[in-house]
N, C-alpha and C positions, 0 to 999 in steps of 0.2 A: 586785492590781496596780492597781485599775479606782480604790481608793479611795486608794491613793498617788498617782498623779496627779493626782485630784480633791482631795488635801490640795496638793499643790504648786504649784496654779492657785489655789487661794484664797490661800497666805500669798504667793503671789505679787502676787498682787491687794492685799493686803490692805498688801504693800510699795510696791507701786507708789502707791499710793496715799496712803502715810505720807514718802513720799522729798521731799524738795525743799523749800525754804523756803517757811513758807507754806501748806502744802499743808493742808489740814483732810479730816477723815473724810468729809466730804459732797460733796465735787469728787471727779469720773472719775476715776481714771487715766488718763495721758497715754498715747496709743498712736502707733504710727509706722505710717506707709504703712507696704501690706505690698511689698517687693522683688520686681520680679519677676527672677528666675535663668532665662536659657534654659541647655538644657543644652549641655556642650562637643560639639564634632563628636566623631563616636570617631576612634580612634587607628590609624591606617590600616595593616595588616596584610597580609599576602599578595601577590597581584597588583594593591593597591591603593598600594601602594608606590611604582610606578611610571605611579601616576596624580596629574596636578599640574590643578587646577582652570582657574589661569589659561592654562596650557598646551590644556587644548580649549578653551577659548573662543576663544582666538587661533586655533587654529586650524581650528574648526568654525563659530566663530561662535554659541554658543551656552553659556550660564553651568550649567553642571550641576553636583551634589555627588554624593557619593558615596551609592548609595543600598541598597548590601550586599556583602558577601563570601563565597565560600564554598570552601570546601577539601573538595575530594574523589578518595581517594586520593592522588594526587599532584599531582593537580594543581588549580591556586588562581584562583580567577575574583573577578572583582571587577564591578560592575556600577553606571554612574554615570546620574543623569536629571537632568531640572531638576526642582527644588522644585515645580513648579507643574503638572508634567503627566507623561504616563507613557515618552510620544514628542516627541522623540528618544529613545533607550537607547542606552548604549554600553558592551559587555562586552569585557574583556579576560582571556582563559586564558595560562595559564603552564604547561608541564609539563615536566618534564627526558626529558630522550630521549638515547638512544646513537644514534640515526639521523644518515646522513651524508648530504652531499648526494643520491649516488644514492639513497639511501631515500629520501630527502624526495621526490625528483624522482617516482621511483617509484612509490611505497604513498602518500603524503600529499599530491598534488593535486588537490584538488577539479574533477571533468569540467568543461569551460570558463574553469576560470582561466585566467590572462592573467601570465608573468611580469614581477616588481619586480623593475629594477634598484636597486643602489646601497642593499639593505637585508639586514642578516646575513648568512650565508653563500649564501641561496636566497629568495627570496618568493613569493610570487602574490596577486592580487588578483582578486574577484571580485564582481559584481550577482548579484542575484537579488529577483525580483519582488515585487511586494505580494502579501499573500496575509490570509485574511480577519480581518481587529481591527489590521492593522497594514499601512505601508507599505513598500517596497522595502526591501534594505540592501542597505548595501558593504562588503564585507568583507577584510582583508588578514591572512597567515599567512607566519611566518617562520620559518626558521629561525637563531638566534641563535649567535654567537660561542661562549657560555657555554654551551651544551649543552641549550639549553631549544627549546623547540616555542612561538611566542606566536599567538597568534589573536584580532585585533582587529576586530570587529564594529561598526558602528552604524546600527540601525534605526531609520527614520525615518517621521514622521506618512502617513497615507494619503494621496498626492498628494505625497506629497514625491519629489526627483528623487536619487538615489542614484549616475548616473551624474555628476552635476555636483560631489557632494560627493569623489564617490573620489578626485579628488588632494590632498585636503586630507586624508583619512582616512589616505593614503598618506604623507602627510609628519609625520601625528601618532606611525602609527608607525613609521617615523625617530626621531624626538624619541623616543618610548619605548625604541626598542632601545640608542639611545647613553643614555639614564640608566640603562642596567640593563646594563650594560658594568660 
């Protein structure tokens, strides 16, 4: 193999180099910058479906991409940062559920959430502190129209203020729950 391509490099050379008006055996070959290709962003899957870039920056203040996915059992997490640092993070789960309001009320409120009006059929919101490599987050959990369970997360730098971000976190997912309508 090693000596097929080392034959298809020379008579390529050896074209290159006979092509063109003019061209004599003792002049280079012409060669081209080399292109650089970034690669495409992947193709966003899962509970990353229902993440739109320009959509948290508007509403977080902050330009993140998408920086994984992951599917387990059934349920599908997606997870955004900005290019340049680790914090902020912002994850969002998906899971389908037969839970009804009263379940949700019941078995799935986190001690001290705080209920969301005006989101699914149930929400809650909650802080929770810094704790050590990371700071506070806000966090909001819904239960959706479409039978799903969603859980929107975002953790923020140490020192960052988590209560002042949560109405913004709270209206992202809004905007999340009516795109996955």
């Amino acid at each position: 193999m090693r000596t097929t391509v080392m034959a298809l490099m020379a008579s390529g050379t050896l074209l290159a180099g006979c092509s063109g008006a003019g061209a004599s055996a003792h002049e280079p070959p012409a060669t081209q910058a080399p292109r650089v290709v970034s690669p495409s962003p992947p193709t966003p899957t899962g509970a990353c479906l229902l993440l739109d870039s320009a959509r948290i920056e508007q509403r977080l203040g902050v330009r993140m991409a998408i920086a994984g996915a992951a599917n387990h059992q059934k349920t599908n997490t997606c997870v955004a940062r900005p290019t340049e640092a680790a914090l902020p993070e912002l994850s969002l789960s998906v899971s389908p559920t037969k839970a009804d309001v009263a379940v949700f009320k019941d078995a799935m409120l986190p001690d001290g959430a705080k209920a969301v009006s005006a989101l699914g059929k149930v929400a809650y919101s909650q802080l929770k502190p810094a704790a050590k490599g990371r700071g506070p987050y806000a966090e909001v959990g819904w239960l959706a129209g479409n039978a799903r369970l969603l859980v929107l997360k975002v953790t923020l730098p140490e020192g960052g203020d988590a209560a002042a971000l949560l109405p913004d976190v709270v209206e992202l997912a809004k905007d999340i729950d009516r795109a996955g309508v």
